[in-house]
N, C-alpha and C positions, 0 to 999 in steps of 0.2 A: 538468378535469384536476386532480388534486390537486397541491398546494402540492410545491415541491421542496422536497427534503432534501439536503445536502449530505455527508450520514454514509453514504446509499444508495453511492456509487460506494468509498467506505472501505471498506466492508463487499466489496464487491465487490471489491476489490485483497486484500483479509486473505483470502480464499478462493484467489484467484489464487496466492498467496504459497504458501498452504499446498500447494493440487497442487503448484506447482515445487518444495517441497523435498520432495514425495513421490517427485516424478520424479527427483529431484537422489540420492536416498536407495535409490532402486528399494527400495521397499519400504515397509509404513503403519508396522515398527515405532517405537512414540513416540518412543524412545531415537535412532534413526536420523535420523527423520525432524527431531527437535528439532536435530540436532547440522549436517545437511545444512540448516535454517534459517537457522543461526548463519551460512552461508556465501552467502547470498544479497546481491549487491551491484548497484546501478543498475537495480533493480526496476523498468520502467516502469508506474506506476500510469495508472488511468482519469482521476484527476483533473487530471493532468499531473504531481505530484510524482512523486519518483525515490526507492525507498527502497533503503537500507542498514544489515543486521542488522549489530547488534553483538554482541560475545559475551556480552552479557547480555539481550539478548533486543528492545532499544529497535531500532523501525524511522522513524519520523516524525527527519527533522533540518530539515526545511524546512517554512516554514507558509507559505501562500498568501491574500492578501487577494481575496478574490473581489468582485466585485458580481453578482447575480441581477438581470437584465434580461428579461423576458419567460418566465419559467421556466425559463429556460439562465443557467446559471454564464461567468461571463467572468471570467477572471484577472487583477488588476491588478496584482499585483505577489509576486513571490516572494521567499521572506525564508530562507535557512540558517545553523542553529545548532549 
């Protein structure tokens, strides 16, 4: 099994993000789809974080102290800023 990555499931929620404000926008225009972004709140991420766009575009407010135990992430503690 190769080595976890913890950026693997990020990546995985930034793609998520992006269908929902495609969906949010009915439609792939950027212009649309960027502004229906902006309006995304309580995001349930894979990692367990919650995101919230701001109208500048930041979605990370919480960082999570994880430990890796057996190739699984365990959450020890979560931090919002």
């Amino acid at each position: 099994m190769p080595p976890y990555d913890f950026f693997d499931p990020l990546a995985y929620d930034a793609v998520h993000m992006l269908a929902e404000a495609v969906k949010k926008a009915g439609s792939t225009d950027h212009k649309k789809v960027r502004d229906a972004f902006m309006t995304i709140k309580g995001f349930p991420g894979a990692t367990g974080l919650s995101y919230d766009v701001t109208s500048d575009g930041e979605t990370v407010h919480e960082l999570l102290l994880v430990m890796i135990k057996d190739g699984r992430h365990q959450v020890i503690q979560k931090v919002r800023g």
